[in-house]
N, C-alpha and C positions, 0 to 999 in steps of 0.2 A: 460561768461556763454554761453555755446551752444543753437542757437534755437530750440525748439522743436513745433512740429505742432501737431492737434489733428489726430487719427486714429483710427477708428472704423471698426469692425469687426464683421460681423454674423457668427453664430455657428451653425452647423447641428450635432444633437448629443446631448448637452448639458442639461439633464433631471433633474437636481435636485440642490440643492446647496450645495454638495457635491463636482460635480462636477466640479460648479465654482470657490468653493476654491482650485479646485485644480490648474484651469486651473491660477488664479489670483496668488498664490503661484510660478508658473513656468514664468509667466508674469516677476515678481520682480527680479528674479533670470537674465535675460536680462539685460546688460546693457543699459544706455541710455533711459529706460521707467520708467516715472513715473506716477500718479494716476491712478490705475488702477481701471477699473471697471466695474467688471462683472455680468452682471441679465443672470441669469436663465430661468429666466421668460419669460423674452422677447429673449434669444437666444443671447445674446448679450457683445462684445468687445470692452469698450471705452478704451484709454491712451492717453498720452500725448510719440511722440517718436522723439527724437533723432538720426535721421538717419545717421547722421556720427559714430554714436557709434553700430547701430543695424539695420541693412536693414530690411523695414516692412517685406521680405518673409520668413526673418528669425523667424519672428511672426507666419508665418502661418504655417512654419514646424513646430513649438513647439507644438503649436495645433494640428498638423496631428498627433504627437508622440504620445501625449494623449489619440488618442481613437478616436479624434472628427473631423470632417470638414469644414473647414473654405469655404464659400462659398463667399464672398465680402469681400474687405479691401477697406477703400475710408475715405477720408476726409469729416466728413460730419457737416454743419452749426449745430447750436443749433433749429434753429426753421427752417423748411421744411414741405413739404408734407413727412407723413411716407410713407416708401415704402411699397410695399408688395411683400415678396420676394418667390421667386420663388421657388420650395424645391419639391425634385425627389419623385412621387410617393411612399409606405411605403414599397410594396415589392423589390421594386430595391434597399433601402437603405443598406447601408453597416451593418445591425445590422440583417437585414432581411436576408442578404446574410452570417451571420455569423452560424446562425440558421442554415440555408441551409447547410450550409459546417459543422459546427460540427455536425448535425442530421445525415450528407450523411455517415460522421468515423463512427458514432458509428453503424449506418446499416450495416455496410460493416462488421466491427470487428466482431457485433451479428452473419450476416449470415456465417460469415468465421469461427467462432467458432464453427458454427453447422455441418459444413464438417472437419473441423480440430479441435477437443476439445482439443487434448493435447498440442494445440496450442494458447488456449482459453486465459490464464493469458497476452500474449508476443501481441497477437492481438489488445486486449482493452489497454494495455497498449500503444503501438504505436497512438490507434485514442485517447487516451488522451491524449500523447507527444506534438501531433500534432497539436490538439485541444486547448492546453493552448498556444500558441506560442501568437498568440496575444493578449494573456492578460499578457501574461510574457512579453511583449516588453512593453505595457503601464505602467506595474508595473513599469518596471526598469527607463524607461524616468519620472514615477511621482516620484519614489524616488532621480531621478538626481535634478528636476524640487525642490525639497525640501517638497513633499507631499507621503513620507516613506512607509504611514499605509493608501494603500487604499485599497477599495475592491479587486484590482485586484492581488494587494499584497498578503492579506489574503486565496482567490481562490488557487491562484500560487500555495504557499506554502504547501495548503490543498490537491491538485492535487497531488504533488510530493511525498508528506509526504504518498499519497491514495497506489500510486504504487508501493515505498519503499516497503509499510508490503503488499503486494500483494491484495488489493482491488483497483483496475487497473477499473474492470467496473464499479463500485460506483461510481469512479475518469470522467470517460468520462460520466456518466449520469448528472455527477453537473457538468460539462464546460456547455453539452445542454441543461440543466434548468436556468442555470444562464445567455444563448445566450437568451433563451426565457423571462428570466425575464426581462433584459435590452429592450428587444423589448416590450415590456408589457409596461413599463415604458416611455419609449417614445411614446408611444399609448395615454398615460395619461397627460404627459404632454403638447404635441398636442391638448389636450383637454384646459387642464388649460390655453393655451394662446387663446381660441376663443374667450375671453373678448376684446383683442387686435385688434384681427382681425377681430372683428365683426365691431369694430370702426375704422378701416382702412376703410374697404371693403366701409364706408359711405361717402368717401372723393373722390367728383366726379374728374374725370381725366382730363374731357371737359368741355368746356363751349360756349355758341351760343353771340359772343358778335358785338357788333353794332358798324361797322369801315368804311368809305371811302362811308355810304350810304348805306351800304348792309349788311349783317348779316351773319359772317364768324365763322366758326370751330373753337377753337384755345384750347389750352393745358390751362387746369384752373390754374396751374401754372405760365401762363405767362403772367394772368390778373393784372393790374393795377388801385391801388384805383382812382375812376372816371371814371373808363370803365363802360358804359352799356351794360348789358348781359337781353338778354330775357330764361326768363324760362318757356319753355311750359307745357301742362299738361301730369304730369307723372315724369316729371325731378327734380333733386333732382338740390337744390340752389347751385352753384359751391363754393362762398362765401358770409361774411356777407355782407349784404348791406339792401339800402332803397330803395321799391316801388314807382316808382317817375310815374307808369300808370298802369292800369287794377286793377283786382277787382277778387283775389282767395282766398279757404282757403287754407291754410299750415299744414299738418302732421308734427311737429316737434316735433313727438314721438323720433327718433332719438337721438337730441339733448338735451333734457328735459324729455325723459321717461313720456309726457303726451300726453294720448290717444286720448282728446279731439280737432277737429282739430281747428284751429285758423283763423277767416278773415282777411287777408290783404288787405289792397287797399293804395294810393298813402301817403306817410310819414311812411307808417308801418315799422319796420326792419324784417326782415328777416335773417335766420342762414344757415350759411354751414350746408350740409347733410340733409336739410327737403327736404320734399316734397310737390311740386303743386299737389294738386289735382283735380281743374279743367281746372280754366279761364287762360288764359296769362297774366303774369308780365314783362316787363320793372322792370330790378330792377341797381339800379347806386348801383356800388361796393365801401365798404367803410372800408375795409382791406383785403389786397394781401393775396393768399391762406396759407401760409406759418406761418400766423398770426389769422387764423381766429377760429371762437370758438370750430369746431369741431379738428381743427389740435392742437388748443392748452391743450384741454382736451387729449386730445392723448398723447402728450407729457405728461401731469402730470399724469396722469394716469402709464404711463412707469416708472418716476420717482419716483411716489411713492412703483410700487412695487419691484425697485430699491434697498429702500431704507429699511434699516433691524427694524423691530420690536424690543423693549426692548427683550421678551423672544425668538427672535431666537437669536439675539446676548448673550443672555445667553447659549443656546443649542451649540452653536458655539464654545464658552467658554470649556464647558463641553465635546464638543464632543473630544478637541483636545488632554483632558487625556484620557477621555472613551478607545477611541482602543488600546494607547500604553498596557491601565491597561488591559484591554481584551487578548491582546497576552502573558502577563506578566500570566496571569491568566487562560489562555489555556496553557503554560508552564509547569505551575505548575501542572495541571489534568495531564499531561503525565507524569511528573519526581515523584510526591509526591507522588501517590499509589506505584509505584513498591520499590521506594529505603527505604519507609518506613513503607510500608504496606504485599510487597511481592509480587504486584500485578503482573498480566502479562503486560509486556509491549506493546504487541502490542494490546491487550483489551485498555488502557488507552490511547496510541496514538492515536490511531481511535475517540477515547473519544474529546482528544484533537484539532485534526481535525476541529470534528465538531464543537466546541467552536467557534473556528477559525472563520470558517463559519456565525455561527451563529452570532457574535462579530460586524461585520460590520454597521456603525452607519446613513445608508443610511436615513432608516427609521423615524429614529431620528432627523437627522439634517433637512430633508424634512417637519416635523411633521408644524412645524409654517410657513413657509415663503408659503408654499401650499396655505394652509386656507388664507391666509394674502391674497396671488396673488386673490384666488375666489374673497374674501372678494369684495377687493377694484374693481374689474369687475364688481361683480354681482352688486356692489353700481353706478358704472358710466351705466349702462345700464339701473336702474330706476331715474336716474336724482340727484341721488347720489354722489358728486367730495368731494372723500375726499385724500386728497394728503401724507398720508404716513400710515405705519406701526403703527407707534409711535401712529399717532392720532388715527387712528380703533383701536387699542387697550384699549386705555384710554378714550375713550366716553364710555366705555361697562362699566365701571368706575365711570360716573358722580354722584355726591350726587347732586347738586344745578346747574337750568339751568337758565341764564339771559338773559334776551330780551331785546331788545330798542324798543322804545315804535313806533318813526313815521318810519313808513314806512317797520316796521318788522313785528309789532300785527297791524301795523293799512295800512290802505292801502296808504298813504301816502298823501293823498290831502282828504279836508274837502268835504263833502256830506252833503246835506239839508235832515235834520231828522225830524223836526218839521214846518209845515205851520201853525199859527192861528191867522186868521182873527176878527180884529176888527170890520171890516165893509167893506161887501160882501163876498166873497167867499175864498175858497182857492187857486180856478185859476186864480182868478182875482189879487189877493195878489200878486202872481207869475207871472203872467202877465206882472203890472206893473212894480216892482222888474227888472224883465228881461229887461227888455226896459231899464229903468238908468241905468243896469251895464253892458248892450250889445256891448259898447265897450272898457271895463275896459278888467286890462290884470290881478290884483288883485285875487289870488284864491278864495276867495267867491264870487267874482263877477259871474268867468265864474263857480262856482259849479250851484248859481243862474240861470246862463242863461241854462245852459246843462238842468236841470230839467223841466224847461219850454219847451223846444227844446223837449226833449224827450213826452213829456206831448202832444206835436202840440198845443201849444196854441200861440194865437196872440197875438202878442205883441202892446201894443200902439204908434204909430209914435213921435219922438222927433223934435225938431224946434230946428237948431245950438247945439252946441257941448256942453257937460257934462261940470259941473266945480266942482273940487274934490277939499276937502280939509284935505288934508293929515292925515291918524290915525282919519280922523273923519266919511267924509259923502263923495256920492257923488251922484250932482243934475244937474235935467235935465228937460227942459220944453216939455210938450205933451201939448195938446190941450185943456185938462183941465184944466192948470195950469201948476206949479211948482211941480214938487214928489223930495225927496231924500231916500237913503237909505244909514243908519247909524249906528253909534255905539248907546246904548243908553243911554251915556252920551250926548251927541251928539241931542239926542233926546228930554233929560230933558230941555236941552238950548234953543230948539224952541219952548217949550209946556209944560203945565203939563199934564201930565202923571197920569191916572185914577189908583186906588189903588189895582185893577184886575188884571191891565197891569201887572205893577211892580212888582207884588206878583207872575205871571207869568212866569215873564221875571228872578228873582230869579230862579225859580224856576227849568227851563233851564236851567240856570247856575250853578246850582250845581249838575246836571247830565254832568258837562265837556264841556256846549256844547255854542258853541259860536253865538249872538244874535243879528243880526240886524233888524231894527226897518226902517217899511215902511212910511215916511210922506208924504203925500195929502194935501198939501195950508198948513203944519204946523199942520197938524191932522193926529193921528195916524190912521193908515188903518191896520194894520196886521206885526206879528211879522216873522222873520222868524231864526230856529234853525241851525246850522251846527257842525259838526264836525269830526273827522277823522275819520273814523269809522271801525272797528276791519274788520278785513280779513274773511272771509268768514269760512275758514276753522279754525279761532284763536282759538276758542274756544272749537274745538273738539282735538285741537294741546297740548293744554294746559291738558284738560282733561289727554288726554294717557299719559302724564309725570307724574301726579299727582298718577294715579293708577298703576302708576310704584315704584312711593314709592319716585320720585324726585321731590324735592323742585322747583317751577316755581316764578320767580322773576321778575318784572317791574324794571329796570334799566332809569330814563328820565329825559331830562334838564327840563319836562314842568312842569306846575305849580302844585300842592298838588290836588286840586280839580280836575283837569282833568283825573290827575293821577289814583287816589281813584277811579273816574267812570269810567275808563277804564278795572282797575285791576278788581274792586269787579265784574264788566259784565261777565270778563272770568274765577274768581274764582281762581288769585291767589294775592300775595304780591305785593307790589308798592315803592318803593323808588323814590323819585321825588324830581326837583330842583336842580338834579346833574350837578354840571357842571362838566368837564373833568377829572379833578384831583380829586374829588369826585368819579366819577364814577372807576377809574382807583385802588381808596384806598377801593370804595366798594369789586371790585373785589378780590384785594387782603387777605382784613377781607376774605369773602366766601371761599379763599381757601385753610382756616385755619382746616374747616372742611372737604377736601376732594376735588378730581376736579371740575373745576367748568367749564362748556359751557357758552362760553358769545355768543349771537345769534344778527347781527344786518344787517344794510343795506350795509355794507363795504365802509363805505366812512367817514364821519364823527366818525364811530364807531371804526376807525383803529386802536388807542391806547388800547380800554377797548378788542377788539379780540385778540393784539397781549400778552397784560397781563393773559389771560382765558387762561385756562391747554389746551383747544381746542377754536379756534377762529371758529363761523360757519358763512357766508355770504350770504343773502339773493340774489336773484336775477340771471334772463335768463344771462350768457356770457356779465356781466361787469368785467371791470378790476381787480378791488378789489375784488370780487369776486372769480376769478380765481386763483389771486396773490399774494396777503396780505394773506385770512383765511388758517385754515387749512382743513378747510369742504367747499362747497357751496350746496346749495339748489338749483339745476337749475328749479326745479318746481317751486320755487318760493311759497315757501306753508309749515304756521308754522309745518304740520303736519310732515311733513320730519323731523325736530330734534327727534321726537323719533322713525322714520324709520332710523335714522343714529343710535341710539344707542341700537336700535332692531339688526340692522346688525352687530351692533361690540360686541353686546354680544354672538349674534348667532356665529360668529366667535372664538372668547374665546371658546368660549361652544366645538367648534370644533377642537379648538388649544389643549386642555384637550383630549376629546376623541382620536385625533392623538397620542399624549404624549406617553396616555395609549395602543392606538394599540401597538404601535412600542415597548416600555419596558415590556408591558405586553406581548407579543408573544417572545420575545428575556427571559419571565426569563421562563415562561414556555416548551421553547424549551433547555434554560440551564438544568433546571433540570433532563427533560426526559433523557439528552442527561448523565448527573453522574449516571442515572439510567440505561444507555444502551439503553436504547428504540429509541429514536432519532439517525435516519443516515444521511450517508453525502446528500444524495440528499433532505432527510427532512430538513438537514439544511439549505442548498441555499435556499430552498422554505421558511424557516422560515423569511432568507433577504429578495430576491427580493417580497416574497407574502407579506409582510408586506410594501415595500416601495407602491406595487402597489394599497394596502387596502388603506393606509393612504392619496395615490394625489387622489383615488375613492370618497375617504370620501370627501376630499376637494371641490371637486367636485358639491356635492351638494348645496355647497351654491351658482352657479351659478341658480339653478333652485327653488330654496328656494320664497315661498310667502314670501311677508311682514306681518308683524302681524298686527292686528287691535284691 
């Protein structure tokens, strides 16, 4: 078997996905290439070639044949710095210049006809001959290439067919609406990729890194994990890494689409593409650029809208009878009045014509992958990663959303909720408390010590080291004596325990929350509460689902009582005690009824995400996150699951209205057109005005508020 290597190819030109079927169709027809694959979206030519069977230039003529320009051929890894490619101003472009040259025939024919009239038929008919020459050369190389029924096909025909019955200047007015359309249309889809390249433009070039003693220039490309790089203020982070000196905030609007800026100081991480905004960082690099969270969002972001949605790969389906049936059907409008009605024949060919015309499924095949492209932009620009078609589509879908309970609704480490003091104070309680778990590495210890910290309160000096005793207590001598701090089993074992206490200590414990117990010589001093305590925004998260009409569910391995007080706080369902396989058989019951969003912290939760019709993954540029789900939340914020399926309905919502521009303009330009009313140059405008309505439309979801 022959080796083949990867080669990729950018495309100038390439406006819809039409287009790419075409160029992908003539791709296959090469020997020696296989998987091809074509985005529109992003401009773009992957394969796999075979160069003893097909020299790459032979790729780039086949593209030139087309229509289109190939600007790069290059072998390129999977993960890199994207580039940002370089691309001729719009009026130099060859589409710009096509305008030009069939605008410049048909002036010349107009003013030549006005000195010569009875010259007037032979005139326009030359600057139409002329005029279609290349699109009659694309036609013929896309019907060689195996793509028969393109536009340019259709034009051709309708041009030739114009001059036959002597509507010669009709003929040269639709070559230069249809040069203007094409340029229209790549106006627009320039537009649709500034999702891309709003995310390029954020991936710094340089970096200021710290080598030989000195602090030199160097290509952020050519940083190595463990290089220290200083980021001054102003500078955007070259890549991820950890502040190991100084003391700034960080804009990581960028990366996470949140407005609010962030402090950094030494152990903080830090993301490709933020921004210093004041002090200086010292930050040690802890993945090469090629790898880091903004390059890799880039990446997914490309592949997702790569990658086709259920309903365009239906459109796609559709479209590939649509036109043959369309010519079949403009056929018939010119042969079945006259042989069977008496019609005049060149009344119906004209008829015909514009069918022709009109027929083109530009509009149509364009209608979803457009929307789809905003969609998933306009989603990576508020902190929104969602990685395909498939999934925006079907979150706009969900009936039932599930959550994991730590570290999805809750913030994931235990918070002191409750001080009450047996005897003295509550700073005193906390005080104490702080001092015996001041050098415990135990989560309630250091939840303990932080609140005291936070508080400035003084802690009581200890004499020799703590002594723990595992799942129970741990005790430590100050100057008063002996303190521990316990479970309150643990507690009952040194004391009894007043009838207050207990009834107390109950009491806590069936609001979920977890209860240690402060002893003084063996006397209780004061209780204190923890527990994990819901996300800030959980609650308003859960809300928007709920008056959406979607079920919100607790998915959790923790115990029943925890569960109940977490759930019934935010006002939805709870199923608790899951363990894996459980939760995995939960999932699948829920999607008995409809899809279901399973939402967790992508790590632990990788089974029950990748079972859920949509897997969504909490968290800033973790692996699982990026990797595993089919959504992430880079805001890190439950309110995002129904800013994900606001945007995928909103999308739906625009997938429909495209539908209907595109078929709704093509029947009402049919009809005019059996009525007479509709001409050839109404007809081009009914294509190209329609492809160019429907990527406008799309459009909007780049600039679209979130709903609240």
């Amino acid at each position: 078997m022959a080796a083949t290597r990867p080669y990729k190819l950018y495309i100038d030109g390439m406006d819809c996905a039409a287009c790419a079927l075409k160029i992908e169709k003539a791709m296959y027809h090469l020997p020696g290439v296989s998987d091809v694959d074509v985005s529109h979206a992003n401009g773009t030519l992957a394969l796999q070639l075979d160069e003893d069977r097909t020299a790459s230039f032979l790729i780039e003529e086949r593209v030139r044949s087309l229509g289109y320009i190939p600007l790069a051929g290059h072998v390129e890894p999977e993960a890199r710095i994207p580039r940002k490619r370089a691309r001729e101003p719009l009026w130099k472009g060859r589409k710009s210049r096509l305008v030009l040259l069939t605008g410049a025939l048909f002036a010349l024919a107009f003013a030549m006809a006005q000195i010569f009239p009875e010259r007037e038929q032979w005139l326009y008919s030359g600057a139409a001959l002329l005029s279609v020459i290349p699109f009659a050369r694309r036609a013929v190389a896309g019907a060689m290439s195996g793509s028969p029924f393109t536009i340019e096909t259709l034009m051709t025909i309708a041009v030739l067919g114009a001059v036959v019955i002597g509507e010669a200047e009709e003929a040269a007015v639709v070559i230069f609406l249809f040069a203007v359309g094409e340029l229209l249309e790549t106006v627009a889809a320039g537009r649709a990729r500034a999702g891309i390249k709003a995310l390029i433009d954020l991936v710094p070039r340089v970096a200021f890194c710290e080598r030989n003693g000195t602090v030199e220039k160097v290509a952020a490309e050519d940083l190595v994990v463990g290089d220290v790089v200083v980021v001054r203020p102003g500078d955007r982070v070259p890549s991820d890494g950890t502040v190991i000196d100084g003391i700034s905030e960080v804009d990581e609007a960028p990366v996470t689409g949140e407005s609010v800026q962030a402090l950094k100081k030494a152990g903080s991480t830090v993301y490709a593409g933020s921004i210093n905004a004041n002090g200086e960082l010292r930050v040690s690099i802890d993945r090469v650029t090629s790898d880091n969270t903004i390059t890799r969002i880039i990446h997914m972001v490309e592949k997702a809208q790569e990658s086709k949605a259920p309903t365009a790969r239906l459109i796609d389906r559709f479209s590939r009878w649509y036109t043959p049936g369309a010519m079949v059907v403009a056929a018939l409008i010119v042969m079945v009045p006259p042989l069977a009605f008496d019609g005049d024949w060149m009344t119906w060919t004209y008829r015909g014509l514009a069918t022709l015309l009109i027929a083109c499924p530009c509009a149509l095949v364009i209608s979803t992958p457009a929307a789809i492209a905003s969609g998933l932009a306009a989603g990576a620009r508020r902190g929104l990663l969602i990685k395909g078609g498939a999934a925006l589509e079907t979150l706009g879908k969900v009936r039932t959303v599930a959550f994991d309970k730590t570290g999805t609704l809750t913030r994931g480490c235990p918070q002191v909720t409750d001080v009450v003091p047996v005897m003295g104070s509550e700073d005193s309680v906390l005080a104490v408390a702080a001092a015996v778990e001041r050098n415990t590495s135990h989560p309630l210890g250091r939840a303990i010590v932080e609140v005291a910290v936070m508080r400035g309160l003084d802690m009581p000096a200890t004499f020799g080291g703590g002594t723990a005793t595992p799942g129970k207590a741990v005790t430590v001598r100050l100057e008063t004596g002996f303190a521990s701090v316990g479970s309150p089993r643990y507690a009952a074992e040194q004391t009894a325990i007043a009838a207050e206490v207990a009834e107390k200590i109950a009491t806590l414990e069936s609001e979920g929350k977890t209860v240690v117990v402060l002893l003084s010589e063996k006397a209780v001093e004061g209780l204190i509460a923890l527990r994990d305590e819901p996300r800030e925004d959980a609650m308003e998260g859960v809300k928007r689902l709920t008056e959406r009409g979607i079920r919100a569910l607790m998915l959790t391995g923790d115990n029943l009582r925890t569960a109940n007080a977490i759930a019934g706080h935010l006002g939805m369902e709870a199923s608790a005690e899951l363990l894996p396989d459980a939760k995995l058989a939960e999932i699948s019951r829920l999607k008995e009824d409809g899809p279901v969003v399973m939402v967790g912290d992508g790590i632990n939760d990788a089974p029950a995400l990748a079972a859920a019709s949509v897997g969504v993954a909490m968290g800033v540029g973790t692996d699982v996150a990026l990797e595993t789900a089919d959504a992430a939340l880079l805001k890190n914020r439950v309110t995002g699951v129904a800013d994900l399926i606001d945007l995928s309905q909103a999308t739906l919502g625009n997938i429909r209205q495209n539908i209907a521009i595109a078929l709704g303009l093509k029947a009402v330009f049919l009809a005019t057109t059996l009525l007479g009313v509709t001409t050839l140059w109404m007809a081009i405008l009914a294509d190209t005005g329609a492809t160019v309505l429907v990527t406008a439309n799309a459009l909007r979801l780049l600039v679209r508020e979130p709903s609240k």
